[in-house]
C-alpha positions as a Markdown table, in Angstrom:
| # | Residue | x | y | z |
|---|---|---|---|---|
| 1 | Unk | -8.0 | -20.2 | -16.3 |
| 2 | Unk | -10.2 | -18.9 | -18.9 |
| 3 | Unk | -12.4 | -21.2 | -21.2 |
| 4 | Unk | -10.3 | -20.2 | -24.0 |
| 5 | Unk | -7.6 | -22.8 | -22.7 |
| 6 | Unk | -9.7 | -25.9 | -22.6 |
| 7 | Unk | -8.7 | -26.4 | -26.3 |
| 8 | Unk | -6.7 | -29.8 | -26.8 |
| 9 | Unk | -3.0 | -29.8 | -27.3 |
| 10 | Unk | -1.4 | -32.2 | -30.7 |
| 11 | Unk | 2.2 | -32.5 | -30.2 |
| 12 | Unk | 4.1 | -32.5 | -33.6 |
| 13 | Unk | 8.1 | -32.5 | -33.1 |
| 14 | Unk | 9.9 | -32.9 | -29.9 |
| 15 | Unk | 13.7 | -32.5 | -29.5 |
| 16 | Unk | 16.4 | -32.9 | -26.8 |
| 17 | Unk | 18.7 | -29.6 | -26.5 |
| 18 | Unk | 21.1 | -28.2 | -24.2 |
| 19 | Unk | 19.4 | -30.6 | -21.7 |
| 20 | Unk | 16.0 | -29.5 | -22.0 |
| 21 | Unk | 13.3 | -30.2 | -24.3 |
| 22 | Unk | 12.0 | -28.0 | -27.7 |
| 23 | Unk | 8.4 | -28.7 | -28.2 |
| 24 | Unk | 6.2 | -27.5 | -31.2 |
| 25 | Unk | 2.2 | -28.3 | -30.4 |
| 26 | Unk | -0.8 | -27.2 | -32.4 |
| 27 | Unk | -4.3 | -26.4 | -30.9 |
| 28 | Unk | -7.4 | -24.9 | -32.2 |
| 29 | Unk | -7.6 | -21.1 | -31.0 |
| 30 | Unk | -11.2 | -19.2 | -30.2 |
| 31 | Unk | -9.5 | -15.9 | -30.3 |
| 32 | Unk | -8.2 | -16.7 | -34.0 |
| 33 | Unk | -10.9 | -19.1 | -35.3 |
| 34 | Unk | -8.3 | -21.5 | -36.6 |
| 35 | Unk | -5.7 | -24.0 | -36.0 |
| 36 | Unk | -2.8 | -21.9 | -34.6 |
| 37 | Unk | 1.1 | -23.8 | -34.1 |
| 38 | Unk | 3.4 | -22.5 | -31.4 |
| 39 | Unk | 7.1 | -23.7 | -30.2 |
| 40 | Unk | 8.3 | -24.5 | -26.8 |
| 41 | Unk | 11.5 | -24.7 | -25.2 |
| 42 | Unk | 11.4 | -26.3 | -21.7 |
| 43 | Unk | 14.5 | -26.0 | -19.4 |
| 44 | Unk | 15.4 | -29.1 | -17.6 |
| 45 | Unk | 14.8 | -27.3 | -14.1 |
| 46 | Unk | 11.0 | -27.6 | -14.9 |
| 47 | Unk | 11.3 | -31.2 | -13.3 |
| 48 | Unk | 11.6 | -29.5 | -10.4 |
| 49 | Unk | 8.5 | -27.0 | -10.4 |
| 50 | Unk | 7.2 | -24.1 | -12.9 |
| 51 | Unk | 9.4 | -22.0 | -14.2 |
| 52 | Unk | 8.8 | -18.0 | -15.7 |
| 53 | Unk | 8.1 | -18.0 | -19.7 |
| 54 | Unk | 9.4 | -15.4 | -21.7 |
| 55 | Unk | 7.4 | -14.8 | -25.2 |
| 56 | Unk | 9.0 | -14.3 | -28.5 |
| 57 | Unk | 6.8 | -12.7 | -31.1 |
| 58 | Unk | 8.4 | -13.1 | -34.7 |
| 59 | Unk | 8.6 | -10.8 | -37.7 |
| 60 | Unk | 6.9 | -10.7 | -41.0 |
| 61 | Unk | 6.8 | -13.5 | -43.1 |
| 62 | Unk | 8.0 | -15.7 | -40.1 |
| 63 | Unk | 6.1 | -18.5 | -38.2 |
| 64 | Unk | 6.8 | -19.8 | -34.9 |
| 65 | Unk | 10.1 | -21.8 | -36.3 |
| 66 | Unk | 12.2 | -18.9 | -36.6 |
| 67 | Unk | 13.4 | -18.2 | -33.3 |
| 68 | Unk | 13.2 | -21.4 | -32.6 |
| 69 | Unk | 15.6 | -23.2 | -35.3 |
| 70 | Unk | 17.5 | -19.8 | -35.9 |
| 71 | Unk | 17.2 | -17.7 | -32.8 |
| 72 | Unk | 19.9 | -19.0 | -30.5 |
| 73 | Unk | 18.5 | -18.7 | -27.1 |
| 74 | Unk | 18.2 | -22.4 | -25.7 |
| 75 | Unk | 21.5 | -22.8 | -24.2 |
| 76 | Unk | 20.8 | -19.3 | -22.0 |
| 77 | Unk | 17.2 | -20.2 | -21.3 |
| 78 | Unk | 18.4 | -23.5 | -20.3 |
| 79 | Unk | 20.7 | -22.1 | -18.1 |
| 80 | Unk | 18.5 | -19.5 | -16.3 |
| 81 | Unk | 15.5 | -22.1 | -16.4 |
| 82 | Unk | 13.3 | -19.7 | -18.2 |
| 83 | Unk | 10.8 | -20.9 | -20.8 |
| 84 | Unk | 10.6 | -19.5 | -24.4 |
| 85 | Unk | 7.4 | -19.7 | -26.0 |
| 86 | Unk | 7.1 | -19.2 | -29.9 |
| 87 | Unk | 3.7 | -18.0 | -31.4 |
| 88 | Unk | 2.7 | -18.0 | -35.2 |
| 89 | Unk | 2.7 | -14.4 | -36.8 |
| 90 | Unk | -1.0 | -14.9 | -38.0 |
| 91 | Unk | -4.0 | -17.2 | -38.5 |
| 92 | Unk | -3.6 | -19.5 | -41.6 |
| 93 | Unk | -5.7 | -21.7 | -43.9 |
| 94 | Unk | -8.8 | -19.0 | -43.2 |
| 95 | Unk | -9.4 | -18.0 | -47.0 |
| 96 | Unk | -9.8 | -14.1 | -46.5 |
| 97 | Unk | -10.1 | -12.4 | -49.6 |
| 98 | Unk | -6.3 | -11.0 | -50.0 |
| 99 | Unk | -4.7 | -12.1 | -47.5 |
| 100 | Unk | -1.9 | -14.0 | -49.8 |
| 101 | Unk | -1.7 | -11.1 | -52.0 |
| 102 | Unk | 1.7 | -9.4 | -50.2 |
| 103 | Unk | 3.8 | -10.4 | -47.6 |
| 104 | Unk | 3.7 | -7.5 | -45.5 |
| 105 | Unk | 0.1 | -7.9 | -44.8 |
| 106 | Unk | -2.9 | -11.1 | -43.9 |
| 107 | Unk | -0.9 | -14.4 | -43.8 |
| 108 | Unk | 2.6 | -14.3 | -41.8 |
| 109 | Unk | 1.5 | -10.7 | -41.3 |
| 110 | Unk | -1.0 | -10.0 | -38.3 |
| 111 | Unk | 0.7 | -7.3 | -36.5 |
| 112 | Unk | -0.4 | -8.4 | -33.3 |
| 113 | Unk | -3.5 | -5.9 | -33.6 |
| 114 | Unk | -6.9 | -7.3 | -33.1 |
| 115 | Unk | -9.1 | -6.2 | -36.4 |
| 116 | Unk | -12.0 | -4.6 | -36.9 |
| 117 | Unk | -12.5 | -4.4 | -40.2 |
| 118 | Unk | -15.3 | -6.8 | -41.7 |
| 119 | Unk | -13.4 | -9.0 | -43.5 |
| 120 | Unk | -10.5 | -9.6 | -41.5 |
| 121 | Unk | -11.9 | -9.3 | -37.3 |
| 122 | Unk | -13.3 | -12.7 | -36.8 |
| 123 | Unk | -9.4 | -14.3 | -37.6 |
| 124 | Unk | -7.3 | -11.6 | -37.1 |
| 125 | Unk | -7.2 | -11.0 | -33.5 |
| 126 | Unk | -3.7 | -11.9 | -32.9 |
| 127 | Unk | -3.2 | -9.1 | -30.4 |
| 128 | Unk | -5.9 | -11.3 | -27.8 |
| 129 | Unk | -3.9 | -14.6 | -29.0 |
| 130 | Unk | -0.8 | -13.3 | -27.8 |
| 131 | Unk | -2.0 | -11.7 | -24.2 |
| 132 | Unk | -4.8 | -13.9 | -23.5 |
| 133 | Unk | -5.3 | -17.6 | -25.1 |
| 134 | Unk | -1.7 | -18.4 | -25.2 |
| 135 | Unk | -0.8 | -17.3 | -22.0 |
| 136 | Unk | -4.0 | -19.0 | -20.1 |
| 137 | Unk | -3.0 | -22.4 | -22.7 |
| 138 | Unk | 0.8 | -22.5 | -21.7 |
| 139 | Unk | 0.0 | -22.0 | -17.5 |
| 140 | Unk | -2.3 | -24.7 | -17.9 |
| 141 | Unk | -0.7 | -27.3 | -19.6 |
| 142 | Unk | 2.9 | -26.9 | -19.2 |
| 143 | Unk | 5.1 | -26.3 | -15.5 |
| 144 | Unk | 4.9 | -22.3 | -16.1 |
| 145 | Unk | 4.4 | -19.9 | -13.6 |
| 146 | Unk | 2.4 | -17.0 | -14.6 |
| 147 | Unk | 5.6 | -14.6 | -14.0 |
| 148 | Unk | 6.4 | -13.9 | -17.6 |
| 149 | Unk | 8.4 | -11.2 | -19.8 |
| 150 | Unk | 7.8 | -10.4 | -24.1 |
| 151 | Unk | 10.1 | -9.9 | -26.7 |
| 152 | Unk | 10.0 | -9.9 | -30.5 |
| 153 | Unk | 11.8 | -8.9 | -33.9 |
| 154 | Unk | 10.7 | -6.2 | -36.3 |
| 155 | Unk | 6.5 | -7.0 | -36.1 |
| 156 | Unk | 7.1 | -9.0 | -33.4 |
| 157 | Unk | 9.2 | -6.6 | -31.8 |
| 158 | Unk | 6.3 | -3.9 | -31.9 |
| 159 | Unk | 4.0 | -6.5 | -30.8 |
| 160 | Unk | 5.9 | -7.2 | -27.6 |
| 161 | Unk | 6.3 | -3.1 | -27.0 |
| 162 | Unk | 2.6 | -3.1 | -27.4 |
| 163 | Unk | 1.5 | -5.9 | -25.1 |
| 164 | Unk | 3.5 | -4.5 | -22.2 |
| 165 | Unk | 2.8 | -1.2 | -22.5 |
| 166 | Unk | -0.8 | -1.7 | -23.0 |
| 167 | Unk | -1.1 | -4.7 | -20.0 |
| 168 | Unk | 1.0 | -2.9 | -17.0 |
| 169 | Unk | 2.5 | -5.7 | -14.8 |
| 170 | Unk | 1.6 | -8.5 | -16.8 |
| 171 | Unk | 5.5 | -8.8 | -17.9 |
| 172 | Unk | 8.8 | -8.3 | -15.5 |
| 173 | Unk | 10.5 | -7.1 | -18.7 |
| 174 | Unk | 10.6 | -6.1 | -22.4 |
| 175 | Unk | 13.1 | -6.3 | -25.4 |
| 176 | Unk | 12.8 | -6.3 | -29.2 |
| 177 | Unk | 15.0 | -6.9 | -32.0 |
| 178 | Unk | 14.6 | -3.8 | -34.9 |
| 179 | Unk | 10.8 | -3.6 | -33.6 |
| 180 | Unk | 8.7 | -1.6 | -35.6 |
| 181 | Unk | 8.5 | 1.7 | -33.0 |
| 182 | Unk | 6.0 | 4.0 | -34.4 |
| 183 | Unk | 3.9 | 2.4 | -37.1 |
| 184 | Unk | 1.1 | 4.6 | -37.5 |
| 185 | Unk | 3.7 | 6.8 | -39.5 |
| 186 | Unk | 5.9 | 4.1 | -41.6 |
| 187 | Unk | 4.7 | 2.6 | -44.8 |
| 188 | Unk | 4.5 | -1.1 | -43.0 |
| 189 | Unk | 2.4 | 0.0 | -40.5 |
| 190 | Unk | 0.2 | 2.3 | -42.6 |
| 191 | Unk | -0.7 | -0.5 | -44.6 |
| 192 | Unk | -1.4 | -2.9 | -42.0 |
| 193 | Unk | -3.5 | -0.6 | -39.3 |
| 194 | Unk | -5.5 | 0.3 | -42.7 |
| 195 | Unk | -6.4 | -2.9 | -43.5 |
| 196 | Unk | -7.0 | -4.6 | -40.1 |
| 197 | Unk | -8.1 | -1.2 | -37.9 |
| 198 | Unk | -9.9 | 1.6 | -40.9 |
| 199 | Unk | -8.7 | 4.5 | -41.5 |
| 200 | Unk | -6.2 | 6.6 | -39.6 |
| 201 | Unk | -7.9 | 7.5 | -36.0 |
| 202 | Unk | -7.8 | 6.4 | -32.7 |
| 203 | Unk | -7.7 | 3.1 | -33.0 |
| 204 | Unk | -4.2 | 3.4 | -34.6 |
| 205 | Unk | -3.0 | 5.0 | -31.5 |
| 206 | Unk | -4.0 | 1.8 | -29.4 |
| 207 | Unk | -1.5 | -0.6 | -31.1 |
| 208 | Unk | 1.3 | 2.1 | -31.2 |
| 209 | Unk | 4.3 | 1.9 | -29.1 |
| 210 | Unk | 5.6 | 5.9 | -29.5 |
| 211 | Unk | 1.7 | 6.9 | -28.9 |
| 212 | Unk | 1.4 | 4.2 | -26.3 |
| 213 | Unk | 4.2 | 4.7 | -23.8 |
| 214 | Unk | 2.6 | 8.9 | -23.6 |
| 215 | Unk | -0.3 | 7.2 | -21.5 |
| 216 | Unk | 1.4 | 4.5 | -19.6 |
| 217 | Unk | 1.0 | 4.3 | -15.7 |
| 218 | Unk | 2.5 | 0.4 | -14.4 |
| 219 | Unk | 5.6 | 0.0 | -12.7 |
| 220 | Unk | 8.9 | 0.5 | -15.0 |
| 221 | Unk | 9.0 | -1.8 | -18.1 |
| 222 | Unk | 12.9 | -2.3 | -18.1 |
| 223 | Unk | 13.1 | -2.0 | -21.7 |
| 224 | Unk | 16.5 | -3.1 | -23.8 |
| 225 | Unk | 16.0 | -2.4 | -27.6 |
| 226 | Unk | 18.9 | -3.2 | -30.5 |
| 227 | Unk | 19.1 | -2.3 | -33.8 |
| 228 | Unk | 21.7 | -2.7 | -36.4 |
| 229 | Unk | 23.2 | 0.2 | -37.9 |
| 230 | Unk | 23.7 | -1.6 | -41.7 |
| 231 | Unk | 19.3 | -2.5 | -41.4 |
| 232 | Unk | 17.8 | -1.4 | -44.7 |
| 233 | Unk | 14.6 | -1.2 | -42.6 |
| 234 | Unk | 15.9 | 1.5 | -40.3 |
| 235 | Unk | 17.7 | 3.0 | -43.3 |
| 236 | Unk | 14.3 | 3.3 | -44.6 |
| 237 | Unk | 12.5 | 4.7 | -41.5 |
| 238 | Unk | 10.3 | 1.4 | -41.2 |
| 239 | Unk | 11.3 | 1.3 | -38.0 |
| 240 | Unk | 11.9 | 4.6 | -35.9 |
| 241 | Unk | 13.3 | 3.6 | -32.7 |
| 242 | Unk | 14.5 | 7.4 | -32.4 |
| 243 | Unk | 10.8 | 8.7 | -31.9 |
| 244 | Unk | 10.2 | 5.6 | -29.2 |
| 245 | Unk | 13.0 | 6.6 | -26.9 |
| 246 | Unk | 12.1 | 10.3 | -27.1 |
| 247 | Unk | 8.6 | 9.3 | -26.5 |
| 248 | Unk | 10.1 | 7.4 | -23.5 |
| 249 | Unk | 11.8 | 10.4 | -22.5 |
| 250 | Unk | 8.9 | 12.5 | -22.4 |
| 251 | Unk | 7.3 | 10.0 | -20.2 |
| 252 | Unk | 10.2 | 9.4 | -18.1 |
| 253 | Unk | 10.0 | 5.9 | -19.1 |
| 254 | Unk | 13.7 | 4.5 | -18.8 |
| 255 | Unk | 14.7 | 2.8 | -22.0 |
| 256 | Unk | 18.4 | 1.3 | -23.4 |
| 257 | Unk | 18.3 | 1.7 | -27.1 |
| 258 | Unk | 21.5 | -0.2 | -28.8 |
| 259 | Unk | 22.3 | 0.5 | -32.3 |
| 260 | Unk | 24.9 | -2.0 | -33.5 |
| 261 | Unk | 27.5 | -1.2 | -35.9 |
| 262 | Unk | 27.5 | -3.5 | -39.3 |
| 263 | Unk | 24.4 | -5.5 | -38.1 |
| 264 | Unk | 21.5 | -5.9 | -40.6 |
| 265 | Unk | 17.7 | -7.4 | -40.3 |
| 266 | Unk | 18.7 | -10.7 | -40.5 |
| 267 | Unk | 18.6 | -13.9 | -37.5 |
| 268 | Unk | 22.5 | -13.4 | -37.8 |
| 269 | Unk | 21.9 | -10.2 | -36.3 |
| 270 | Unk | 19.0 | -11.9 | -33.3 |
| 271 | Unk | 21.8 | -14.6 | -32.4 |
| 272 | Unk | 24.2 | -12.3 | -31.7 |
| 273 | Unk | 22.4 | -10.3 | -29.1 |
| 274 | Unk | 19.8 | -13.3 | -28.3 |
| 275 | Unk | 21.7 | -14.4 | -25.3 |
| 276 | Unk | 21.9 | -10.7 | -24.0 |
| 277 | Unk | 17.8 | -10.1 | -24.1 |
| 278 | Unk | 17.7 | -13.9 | -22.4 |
| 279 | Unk | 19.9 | -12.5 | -19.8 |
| 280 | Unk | 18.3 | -9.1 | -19.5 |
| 281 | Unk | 15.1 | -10.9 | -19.1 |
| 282 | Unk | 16.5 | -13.7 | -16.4 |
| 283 | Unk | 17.5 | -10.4 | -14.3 |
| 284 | Unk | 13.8 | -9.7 | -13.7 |
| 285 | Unk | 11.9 | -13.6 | -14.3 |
| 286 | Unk | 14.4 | -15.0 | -11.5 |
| 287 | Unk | 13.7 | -12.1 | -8.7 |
C-alpha cells in the first residue's frame, strides 16, 4: 500500500440498507492537499471476506452524495456483494482564485484531470485521487479486494472512460451515464482542459476518451454506455458519444452504446439503468 493511504479515516453518517451498510468517511488527501469526503456502500457478504468495489465518479456540480442518496444501486450491489465507492467531484475549501466563479469549472468541477497550470496543480489532481489514493485508502481499510470496475455520469462518466482506458487491467469493466465522450472538442471540456491543462496540445489528448481508446493496448474494457435521447446535453453536443464508438470502432474496441428514448440528464434517468450497469459490472467483478 502506498504511503498515500496511511491518512486517518473520520466516519460521519452510517446507515443500515438492503442489509448492508452505507458509509460516508472523510480523510485528508496528499494527492488533493485537502480534506476530501467519499461514500461507501458495504454489502453484507463482506462479513464473510473482501469483496470487488466498483467506483462511481459523479457529474458536475455533484459531491459524493449523489449516487449515493439518488443513484439507486444498493439493493443490486447488495445482491451481487459488490462494493460502491462514491468520490467527491473536486477538492474544496482550497481558496483558488476562481474556482467559485461557474459551476462548470474549480469547485464540484475537477474533471478528473490532474492540472498543471500554476494556480490550480497543487489541489487539482483529481485524476491521481481517483486511480491512486482512493483505491490504496479503500483496500486498506475496508474488506475490498483489489478486483475493481469504474463508472460515472456526465464528468464522471468521462472520468471513468479515462481511468480505464489510460490504466489497462486495473478495472474488469466500464460504464457511464451521458459521459462526456470527446471533450477536447465540446464547450465543457474546452473550458475545463484550458484552465487546469494550458492551451490546446497534447496534454488534452491524455484525458480524452475518443483520442484515448486510438492508443489503447489492455485486454477488452467491456464497455456499456447510455444516453437519453430527450438530454439537452447531447442535444447540445456536450457530450458526443457518436465520435467515442467510432473511435472504438476504429480500434476494434467492442463497445454497447444505448440511447434511451424520452430519458433526460437527470438521476431519474441513472436509477433507471443503475441496476443494469451494477449487473453489467457483477458479470466481470464476480468471475
Amino acid at each position: 500500500i502506498s504511503n498515500k493511504a496511511k491518512m486517518a479515516l473520520t466516519e460521519v453518517s452510517d446507515v443500515k440498507v438492503f442489509g448492508g451498510q452505507q458509509k460516508v468517511f472523510t480523510h485528508e488527501s496528499e494527492a488533493c492537499k485537502c480534506t476530501m469526503k467519499f461514500g461507501i456502500f458495504i454489502p453484507p457478504q463482506a462479513a464473510d471476506g473482501p469483496l470487488p468495489v466498483l467506483y462511481y465518479l459523479s457529474g458536475l456540480t455533484c459531491t459524493h452524495d449523489n449516487f449515493v442518496a439518488k443513484g439507486g444501486g444498493q439493493r443490486m450491489a447488495a445482491e451481487k456483494g459488490i462494493i460502491i465507492v462514491c468520490p467527491d467531484t473536486s477538492p474544496r475549501g482550497v481558496k483558488v482564485e476562481g474556482d467559485e466563479d461557474g459551476w462548470d469549472f474549480g469547485t464540484g468541477a475537477g474533471f478528473y484531470v490532474d492540472a498543471t497550470e500554476e494556480a490550480w496543480k497543487t489541489n487539482y489532481n483529481m485524476y491521481s485521487y481517483v486511480t491512486d489514493e482512493l483505491p490504496a485508502l479503500i483496500e486498506k481499510e475496508f474488506p475490498a479486494s483489489p478486483v475493481r470496475s469504474i463508472t460515472g455520469h456526465s464528468m464522471g462518466g468521462h472520468g471513468a472512460l479515462i481511468c480505464a482506458l489510460k490504466n489497462p487491467a486495473m478495472y474488469k469493466s466500464v460504464s457511464a451515464f451521458a459521459p462526456i465522450c470527446h471533450p477536447s472538442v465540446c464547450p465543457w471540456g474546452e473550458k475545463a482542459f484550458t484552465g487546469y491543462l494550458g492551451a490546446k496540445g497534447p496534454a488534452w489528448a491524455e484525458y480524452d476518451a475518443t483520442e484515448l481508446v486510438a492508443k489503447y493496448d489492455g485486454p477488452p474494457l467491456n464497455i456499456l454506455i447510455d444516453c437519453g435521447k430527450a438530454d439537452g446535453f447531447y442535444e447540445k453536443k456536450q457530450l458526443l458519444p457518436e465520435d467515442f464508438v467510432a473511435a472504438c470502432r476504429s480500434a476494434g474496441q467492442p463497445v454497447v452504446l444505448r440511447m434511451q428514448a424520452g430519458y433526460d440528464h437527470s438521476y431519474y434517468f441513472i436509477s433507471t439503468f443503475a441496476e443494469d450497469h451494477i449487473a453489467h459490472h457483477a458479470t466481470y467483478l464476480n468471475q
